[in-house]
C-alpha positions in Angstrom: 1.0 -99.9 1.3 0.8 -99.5 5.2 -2.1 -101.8 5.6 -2.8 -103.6 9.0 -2.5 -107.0 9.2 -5.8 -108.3 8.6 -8.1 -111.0 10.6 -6.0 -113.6 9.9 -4.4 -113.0 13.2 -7.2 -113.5 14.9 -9.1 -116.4 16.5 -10.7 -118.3 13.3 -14.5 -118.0 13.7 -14.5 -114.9 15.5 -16.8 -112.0 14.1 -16.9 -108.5 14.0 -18.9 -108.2 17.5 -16.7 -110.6 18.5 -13.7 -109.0 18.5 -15.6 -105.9 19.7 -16.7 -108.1 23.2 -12.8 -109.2 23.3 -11.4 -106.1 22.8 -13.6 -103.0 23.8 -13.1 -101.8 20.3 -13.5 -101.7 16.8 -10.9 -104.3 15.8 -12.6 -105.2 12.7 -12.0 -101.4 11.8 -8.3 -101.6 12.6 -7.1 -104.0 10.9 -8.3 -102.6 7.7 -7.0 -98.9 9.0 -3.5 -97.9 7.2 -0.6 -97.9 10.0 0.5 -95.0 8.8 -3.0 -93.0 8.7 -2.7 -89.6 9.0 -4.7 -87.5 11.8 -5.7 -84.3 12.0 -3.2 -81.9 13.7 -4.8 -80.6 16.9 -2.4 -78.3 18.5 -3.2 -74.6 18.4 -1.9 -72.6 15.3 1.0 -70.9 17.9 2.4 -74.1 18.2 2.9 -74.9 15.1 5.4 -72.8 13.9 7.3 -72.9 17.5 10.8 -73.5 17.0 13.0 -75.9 19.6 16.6 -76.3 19.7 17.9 -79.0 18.0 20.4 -80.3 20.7 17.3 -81.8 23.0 17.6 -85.4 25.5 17.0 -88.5 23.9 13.8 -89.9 24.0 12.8 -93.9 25.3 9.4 -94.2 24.4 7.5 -97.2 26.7 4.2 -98.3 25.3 2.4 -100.7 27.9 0.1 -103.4 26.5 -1.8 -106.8 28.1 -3.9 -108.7 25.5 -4.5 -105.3 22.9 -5.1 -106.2 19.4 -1.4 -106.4 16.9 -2.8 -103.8 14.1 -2.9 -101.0 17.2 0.1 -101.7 18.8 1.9 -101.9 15.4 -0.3 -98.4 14.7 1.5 -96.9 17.5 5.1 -98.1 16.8 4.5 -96.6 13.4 3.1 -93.1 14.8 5.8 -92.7 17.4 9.1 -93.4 14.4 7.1 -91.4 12.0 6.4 -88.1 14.4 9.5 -88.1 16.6 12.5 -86.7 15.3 15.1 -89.5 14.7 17.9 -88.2 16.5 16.1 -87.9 19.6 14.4 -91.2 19.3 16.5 -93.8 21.0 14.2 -96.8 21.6 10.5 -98.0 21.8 10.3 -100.5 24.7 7.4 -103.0 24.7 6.2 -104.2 28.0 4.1 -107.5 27.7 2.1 -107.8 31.3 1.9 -111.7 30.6 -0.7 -111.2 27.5 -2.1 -114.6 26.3 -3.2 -114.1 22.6 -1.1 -116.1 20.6 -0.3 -112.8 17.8 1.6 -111.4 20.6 3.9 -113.9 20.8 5.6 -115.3 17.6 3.9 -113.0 15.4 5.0 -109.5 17.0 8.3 -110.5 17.7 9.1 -111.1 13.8 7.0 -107.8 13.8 9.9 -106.4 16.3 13.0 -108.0 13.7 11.1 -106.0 10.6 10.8 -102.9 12.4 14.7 -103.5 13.7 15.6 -104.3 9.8 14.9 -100.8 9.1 16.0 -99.2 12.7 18.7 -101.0 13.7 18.1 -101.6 17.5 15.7 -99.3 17.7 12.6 -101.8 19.1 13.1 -104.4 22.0 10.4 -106.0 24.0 9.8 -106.6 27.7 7.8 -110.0 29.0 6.4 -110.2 32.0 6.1 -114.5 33.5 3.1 -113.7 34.9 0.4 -110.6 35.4 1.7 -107.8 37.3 -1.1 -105.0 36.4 -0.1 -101.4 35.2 2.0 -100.2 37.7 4.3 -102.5 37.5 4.6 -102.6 33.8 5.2 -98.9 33.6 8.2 -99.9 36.3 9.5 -102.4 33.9 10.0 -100.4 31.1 11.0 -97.4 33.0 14.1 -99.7 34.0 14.8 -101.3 30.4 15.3 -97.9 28.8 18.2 -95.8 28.5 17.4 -92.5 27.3 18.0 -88.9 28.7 13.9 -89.1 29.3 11.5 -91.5 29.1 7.9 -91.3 28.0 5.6 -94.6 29.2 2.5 -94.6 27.4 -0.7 -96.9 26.6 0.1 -98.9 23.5 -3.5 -97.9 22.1 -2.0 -94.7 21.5 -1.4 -92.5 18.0 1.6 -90.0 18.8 0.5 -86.7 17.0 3.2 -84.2 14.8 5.9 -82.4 17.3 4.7 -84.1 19.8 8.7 -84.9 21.8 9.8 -81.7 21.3 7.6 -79.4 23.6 8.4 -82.6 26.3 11.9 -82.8 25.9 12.3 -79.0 25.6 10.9 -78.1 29.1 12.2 -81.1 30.6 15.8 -79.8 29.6 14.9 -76.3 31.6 13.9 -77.9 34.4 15.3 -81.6 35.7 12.9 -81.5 38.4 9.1 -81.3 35.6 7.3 -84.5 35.1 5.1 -83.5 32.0 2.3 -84.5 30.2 1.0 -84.5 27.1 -2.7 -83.3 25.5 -4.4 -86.5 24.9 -7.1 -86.0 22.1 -9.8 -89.3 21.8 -10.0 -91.7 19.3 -13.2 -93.0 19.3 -13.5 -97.0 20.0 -16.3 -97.8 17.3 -15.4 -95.6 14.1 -11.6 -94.5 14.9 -12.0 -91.1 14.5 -10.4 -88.7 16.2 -11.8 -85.5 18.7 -9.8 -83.1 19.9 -9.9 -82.4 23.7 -9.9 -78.9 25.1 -7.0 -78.1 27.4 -7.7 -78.8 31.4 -5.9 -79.5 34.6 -6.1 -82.5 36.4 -7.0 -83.3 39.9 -8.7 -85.8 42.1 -10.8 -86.7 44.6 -11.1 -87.9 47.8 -11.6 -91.2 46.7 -8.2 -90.4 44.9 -10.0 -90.6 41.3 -8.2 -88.2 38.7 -10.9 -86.1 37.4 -10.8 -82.4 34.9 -10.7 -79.2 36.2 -11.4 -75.8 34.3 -8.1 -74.3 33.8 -7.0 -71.8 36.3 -7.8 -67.9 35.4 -3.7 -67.5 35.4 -3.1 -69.9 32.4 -5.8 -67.7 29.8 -3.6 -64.2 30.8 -0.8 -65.9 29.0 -2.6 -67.6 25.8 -0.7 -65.8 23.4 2.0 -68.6 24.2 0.3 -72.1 25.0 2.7 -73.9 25.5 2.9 -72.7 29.0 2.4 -75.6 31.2 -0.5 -76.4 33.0 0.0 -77.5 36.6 -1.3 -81.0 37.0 -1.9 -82.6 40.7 -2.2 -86.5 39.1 -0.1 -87.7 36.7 -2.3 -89.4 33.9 -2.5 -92.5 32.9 0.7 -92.2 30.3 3.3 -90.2 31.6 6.7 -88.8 30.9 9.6 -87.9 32.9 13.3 -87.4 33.1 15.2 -90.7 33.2 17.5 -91.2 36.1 17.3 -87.9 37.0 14.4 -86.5 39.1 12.3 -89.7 39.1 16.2 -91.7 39.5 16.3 -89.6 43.1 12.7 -90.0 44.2 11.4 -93.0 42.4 9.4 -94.1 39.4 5.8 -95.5 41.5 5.2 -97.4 44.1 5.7 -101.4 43.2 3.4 -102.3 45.8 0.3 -101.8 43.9 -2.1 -103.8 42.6 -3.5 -103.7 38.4 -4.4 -100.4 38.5 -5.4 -97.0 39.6 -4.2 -94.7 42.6 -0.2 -94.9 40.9 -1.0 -91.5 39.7 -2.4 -90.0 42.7 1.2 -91.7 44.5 3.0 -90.6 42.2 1.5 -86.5 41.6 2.0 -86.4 45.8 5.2 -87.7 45.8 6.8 -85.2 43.1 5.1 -82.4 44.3 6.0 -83.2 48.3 8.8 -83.7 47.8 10.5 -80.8 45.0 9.3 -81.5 42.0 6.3 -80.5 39.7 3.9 -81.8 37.3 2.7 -80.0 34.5 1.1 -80.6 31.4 2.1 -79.2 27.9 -0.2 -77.6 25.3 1.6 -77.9 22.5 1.8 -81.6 23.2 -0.8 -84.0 21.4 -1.4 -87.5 22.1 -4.5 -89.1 20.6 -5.3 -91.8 22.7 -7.7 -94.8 22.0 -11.0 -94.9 24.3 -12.6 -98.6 25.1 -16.1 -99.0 25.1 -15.6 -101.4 28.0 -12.2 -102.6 29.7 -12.2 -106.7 28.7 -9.6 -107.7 31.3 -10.9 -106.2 34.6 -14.6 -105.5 35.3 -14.9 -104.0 39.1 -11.5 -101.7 39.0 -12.9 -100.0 42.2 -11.3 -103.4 44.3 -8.2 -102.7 43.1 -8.6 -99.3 43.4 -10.1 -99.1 46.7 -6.9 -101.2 48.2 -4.3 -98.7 46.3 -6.3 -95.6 47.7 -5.4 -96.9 51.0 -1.9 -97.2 50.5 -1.7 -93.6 49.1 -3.4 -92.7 52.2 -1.5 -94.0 54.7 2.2 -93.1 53.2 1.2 -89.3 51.9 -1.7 -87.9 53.7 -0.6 -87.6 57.5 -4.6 -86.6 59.0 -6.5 -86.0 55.9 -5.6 -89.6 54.9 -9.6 -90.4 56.8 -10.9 -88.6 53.7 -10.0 -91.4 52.0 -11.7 -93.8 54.2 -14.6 -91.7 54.9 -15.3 -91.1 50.3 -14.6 -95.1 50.0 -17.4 -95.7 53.2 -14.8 -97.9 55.0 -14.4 -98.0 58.7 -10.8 -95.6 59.7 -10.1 -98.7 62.7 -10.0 -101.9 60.7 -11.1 -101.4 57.5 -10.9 -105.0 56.3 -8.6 -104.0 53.2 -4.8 -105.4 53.2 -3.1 -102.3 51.6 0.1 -103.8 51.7 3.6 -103.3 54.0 4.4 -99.2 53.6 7.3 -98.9 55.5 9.3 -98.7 53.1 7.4 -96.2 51.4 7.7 -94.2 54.4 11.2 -94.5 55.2 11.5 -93.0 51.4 9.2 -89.8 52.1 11.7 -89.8 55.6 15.2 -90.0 53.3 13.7 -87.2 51.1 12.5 -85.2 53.7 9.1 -84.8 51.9 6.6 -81.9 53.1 3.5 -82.3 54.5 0.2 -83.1 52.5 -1.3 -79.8 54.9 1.4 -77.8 52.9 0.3 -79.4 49.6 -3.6 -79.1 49.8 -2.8 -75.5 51.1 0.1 -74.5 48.9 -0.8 -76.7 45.8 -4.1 -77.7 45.8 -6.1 -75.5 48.0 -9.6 -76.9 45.5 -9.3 -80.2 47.2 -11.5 -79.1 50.3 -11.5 -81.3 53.4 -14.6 -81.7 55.5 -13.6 -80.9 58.8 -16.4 -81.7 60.6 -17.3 -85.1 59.3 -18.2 -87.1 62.7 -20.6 -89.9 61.1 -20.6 -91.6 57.4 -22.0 -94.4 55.6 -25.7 -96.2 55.6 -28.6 -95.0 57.8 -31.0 -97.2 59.3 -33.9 -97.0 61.9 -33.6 -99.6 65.0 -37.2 -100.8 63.9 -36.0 -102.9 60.8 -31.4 -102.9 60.1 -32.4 -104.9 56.9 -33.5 -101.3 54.9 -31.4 -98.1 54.1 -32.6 -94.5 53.5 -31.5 -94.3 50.1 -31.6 -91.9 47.2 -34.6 -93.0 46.0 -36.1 -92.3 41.6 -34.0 -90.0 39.8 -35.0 -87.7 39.3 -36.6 -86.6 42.2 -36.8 -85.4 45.7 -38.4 -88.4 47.9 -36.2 -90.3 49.6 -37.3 -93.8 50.1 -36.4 -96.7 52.5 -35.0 -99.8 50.3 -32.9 -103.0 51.1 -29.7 -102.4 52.2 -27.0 -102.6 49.2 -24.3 -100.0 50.4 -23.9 -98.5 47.1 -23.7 -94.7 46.3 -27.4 -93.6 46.5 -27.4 -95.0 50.4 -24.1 -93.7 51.5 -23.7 -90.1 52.9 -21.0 -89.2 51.5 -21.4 -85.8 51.4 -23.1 -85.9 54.4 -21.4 -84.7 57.8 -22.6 -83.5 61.0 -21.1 -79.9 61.6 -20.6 -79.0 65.7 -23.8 -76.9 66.3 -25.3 -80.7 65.5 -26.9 -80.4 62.3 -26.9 -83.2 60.2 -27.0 -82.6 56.5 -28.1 -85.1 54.3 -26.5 -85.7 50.6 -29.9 -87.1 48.8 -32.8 -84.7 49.4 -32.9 -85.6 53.2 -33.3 -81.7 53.6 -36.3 -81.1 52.1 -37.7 -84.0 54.4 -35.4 -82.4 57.2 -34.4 -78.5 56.9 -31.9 -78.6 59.9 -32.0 -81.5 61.8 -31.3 -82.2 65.7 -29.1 -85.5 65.7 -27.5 -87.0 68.9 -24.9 -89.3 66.8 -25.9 -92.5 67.5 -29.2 -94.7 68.6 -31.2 -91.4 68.8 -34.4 -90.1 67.0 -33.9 -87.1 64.0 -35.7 -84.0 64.6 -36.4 -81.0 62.7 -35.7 -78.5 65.1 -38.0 -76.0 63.4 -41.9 -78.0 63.0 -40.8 -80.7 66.3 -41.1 -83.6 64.2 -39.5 -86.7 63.7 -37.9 -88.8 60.4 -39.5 -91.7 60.9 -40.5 -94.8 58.9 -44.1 -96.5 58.9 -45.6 -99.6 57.1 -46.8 -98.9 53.5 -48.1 -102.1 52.0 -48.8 -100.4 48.2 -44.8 -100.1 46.9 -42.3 -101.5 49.9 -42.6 -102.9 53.9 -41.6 -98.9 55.2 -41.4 -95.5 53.7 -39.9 -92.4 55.1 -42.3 -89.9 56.8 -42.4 -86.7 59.1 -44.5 -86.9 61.9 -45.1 -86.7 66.0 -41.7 -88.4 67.1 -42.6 -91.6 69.0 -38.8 -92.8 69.8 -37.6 -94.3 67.0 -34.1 -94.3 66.6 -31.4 -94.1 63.9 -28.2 -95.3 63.3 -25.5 -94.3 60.9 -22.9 -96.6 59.4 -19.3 -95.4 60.6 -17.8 -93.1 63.3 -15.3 -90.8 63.6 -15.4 -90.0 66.9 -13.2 -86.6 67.7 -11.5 -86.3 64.4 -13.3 -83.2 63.4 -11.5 -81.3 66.1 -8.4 -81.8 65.2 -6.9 -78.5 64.9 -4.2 -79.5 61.9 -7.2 -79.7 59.9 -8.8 -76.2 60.5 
C-alpha cells in the first residue's frame, strides 16, 4: 500500500547513478519510498496544540515542476490531500514548464484521473508549449487557480501536519501579508528529513536571498511562535492572497528569464508599495534539496540579467549596487534586461515609495557603500594580460595571475573612500596599510613606508609577482568607474 511507482517508468537501462546524474537526486530511493511516508513533525510544541477557526479561505495549492521524477511529484500530491484540511483545500494545480520525459505525459495524466476518481475535480494540470523558466510557471498557475489564497510551491516538496492553517489564518487578518512557510530539508541522497532553525531572509547586493539571524524583537515574544518573521525576499515557494493584494499589485514580473531575482522583485514590490512579507513559524514545509540542478548549470546568466531588471524598476540610485556586486560597467553594461516600462508605469499607478524609504525603514542591514568610486580587476600598465588576485587560500599573499574576472580578482568589497584611501578586499592591506591612489593610470603608495605596489619578474612560480618597493612609475588601473556617484547626497 502507498508504494511509488517503481523503475519502470524510467528510461530502460538507466542505473541508480544514472538517474542520480538525471535528476540531482536519489530517484532510485523514491520510487521505493511509500507516498504516504510519514515525517517527523518539526513545529515547536506551542504550535501544536494552537487552535484556528474553522471558517478560514480556501486554499489553491500550485506545485511547479520541469522534468522532476513522477514518484516525487505524486509524493507531494499525496502530502498536500493528506495534511490540508479538506474543506479548505480547493485544488492542486500542476504547471508543466514544457518537461520532456515521456512519464510526465500519458502516465501522470491517468495519475491526475486516479487522484480526481477519489477528489472529484480536485487535480488539473497546466502545460506549458514550450520552456518559460520559473517565473513564469509560478504566473501560470497563479492565474489557473481559484481559491480565496493561493500557495505556489516546488513540486519536490512534502507538505508537513497543520501546515494551511497558520497561512490561511494570518492571511485572513490581514489582506495585505504575503507569507511563507518554514521549509525543513530533505536530504537528496538518503531522503531524510532535517529540521531548519527559524531565520529571516534577506539579500544582497547582487540580489541573492541569503539567512539572517532572527531579529532580537522576535525571541521577546517566543512564548507564541507563530508570530511572523519579517521577510525582505520572498522564497522560492510562496504563498499569497488570490486576487486580492497580489490581484492589485501583481503576482511577478513576466519579463524574466528561468530563474532567480523574481523574489527580490517581488519582496520590493509588496513592501514599496503597502504590503508585507512575513514568514510563519508554525508553518513547516519540508522541501527536497538537489545535489546539482540537471537543467541549468551557470544560473548566475540568468540571474545576472534579472538583477538588472530589479535594478532599474525598484532601486532609484542604489540600483549601481547592483552593477557594482555583479562587476559590470553602470554605462553600457552589455546585458539586455528587457523593456521595463511597463514595470515602471505600475510602481507609477501604485504610487510605490522609494527604495531610500525601504533600505531605511525596512531593511536598514542592507548597507550601501557610498563611497564606491572604482570596482572590478586591477592591473599594472607593464603587462594588462595579469590580475592582482586573491591568491592560495588560505593565506595572506596576494599574487599576480592571468586575468579570469572571477571572484578572487574582483574588488568587490573594495572602494576608494574620499580622503583617497583605497582598501583592498583580498589581503591587499597587509601589502598596503593605507594606500595613496590617484584613480586611474597612477602608481599605489603606502603613504606610511613611501613605497610602491609594484610587480617584478619572478621566473621560479609565474612571469610577475606583487612586491613593495622604491616606486619607479608604474602604474595601475582598475576595471570600472563610477565617476561622482559617491557624492550623491540621496545616498548619505
Amino acid at each position: 500500500r502507498g508504494l511509488a511507482p517503481t523503475s519502470y517508468l524510467h528510461p530502460p537501462g538507466l542505473l541508480p547513478h544514472d538517474l542520480f546524474t538525471k535528476y540531482g537526486y536519489n530517484v532510485y530511493l523514491s520510487d521505493r519510498l511509500p507516498l504516504d511516508r510519514p515525517i517527523p513533525d518539526t513545529r515547536y510544541p506551542s504550535c501544536k496544540v494552537k487552535k484556528y477557526p474553522h471558517d478560514l479561505p480556501t486554499l489553491s495549492v500550485v506545485l511547479i515542476f520541469f522534468n522532476e521524477a513522477m514518484s516525487i511529484i505524486l509524493r507531494a500530491i499525496t502530502s498536500i490531500i493528506n495534511r490540508t484540511p479538506s474543506h479548505l483545500l480547493k485544488e492542486i494545480v500542476l504547471v508543466d514548464d514544457y518537461s520532456s520525459n515521456e512519464d510526465l505525459k500519458g502516465y501522470l495524466d491517468e495519475q491526475i484521473k486516479n487522484y480526481n476518481a477519489k477528489h472529484p475535480g480536485l487535480l488539473k494540470i497546466v502545460r506549458h508549449q514550450k520552456r518559460e523558466g520559473l517565473t513564469q510557471a509560478r504566473i501560470s498557475g497563479w492565474e489557473a487557480s481559484t481559491a480565496d489564497v493561493v500557495a505556489i510551491l516546488d513540486a519536490h516538496i512534502e507538505v508537513n501536519v497543520g501546515w494551511a492553517e497558520p497561512i490561511l489564518s494570518r492571511i485572513k487578518e490581514d489582506r495585505t501579508v504575503i507569507i511563507s512557510p518554514v521549509f525543513d530539508n530533505v536530504h537528496f541522497d538518503d531522503f531524510e528529513l532535517l529540521e531548519y532553525a527559524v531565520s529571516a531572509d534577506g539579500f544582497d547586493w547582487a540580489l541573492w536571498c541569503l539567512y539572517e539571524p532572527l531579529p532580537k524583537e522576535w525571541y521577546a515574544c517566543t512564548s507564541d511562535p507563530s508570530l511572523g518573521v519579517f521577510l525582505h525576499c520572498s522564497q522560492t515557494p510562496m504563498t499569497g492572497p488570490f486576487q486580492v493584494f497580489l490581484g492589485e499589485i501583481g503576482v511577478l514580473d513576466g519579463g524574466m528569464h528561468i530563474y532567480g531575482g523574481e523574489n527580490v522583485e517581488l519582496g520590493l514590490r509588496v513592501w514599496q508599495c503597502g504590503g508585507q512579507i512575513e514568514v510563519l513559524p508554525c508553518a513547516r514545509v519540508a522541501h527536497l534539496e538537489r545535489a546539482h540542478k540537471p537543467y541549468m548549470l551557470d544560473l548566475s546568466i540568468a540571474m545576472r540579467r534579472n538583477a538588472l531588471r530589479v535594478a532599474e524598476v525598484w532601486m532609484d540610485d542604489y540600483k549601481y549596487m547592483v552593477y557594482f556586486a555583479w562587476n559590470l560597467p553602470i554605462e553600457n553594461p552589455g546585458i539586455d534586461y528587457g523593456d521595463v516600462s511597463s514595470r515602471k508605469e505600475l510602481r507609477k499607478k501604485l504610487n510605490c515609495k522609494s527604495f531610500d524609504w525601504y533600505i531605511k525603514n525596512v531593511y536598514p542591514n542592507l548597507i550601501p557603500l557610498t563611497t564606491v568610486v572604482v570596482y572590478g580587476t586591477m592591473k599594472n600598465t607593464l603587462n594588462e594580460n595579469i590580475c592582482v588576485d586573491q591568491g592560495p587560500v588560505p593565506g595572506n599573499t596576494p599574487i599576480m595571475y592571468d586575468c579570469h574576472a572571477y571572484s578572487s580578482q574582483v574588488l568587490k568589497t573594495s572602494y576608494l573612500t574620499a580622503t583617497r584611501n583605497l582598501l583592498l578586499s583580498f589581503a591587499l592591506d597587509s601589502f598596503l596599510s593605507h594606500a595613496s591612489f590617484v584613480l586611474q593610470g597612477s602608481s599605489v603608495m603606502n603613504k606610511k613606508t613611501k613605497r610602491c605596489l609594484e610587480i617584478v619578474m619572478d621566473n621560479l612560480s609565474s612571469p610577475y609577482r606583487l612586491v613593495m618597493q622604491n616606486c619607479t612609475g608604474q602604474k595601475w588601473n582598475v576595471q570600472h568607474t563610477v565617476k561622482d556617484w559617491g557624492k550623491r547626497s540621496a545616498l548619505r
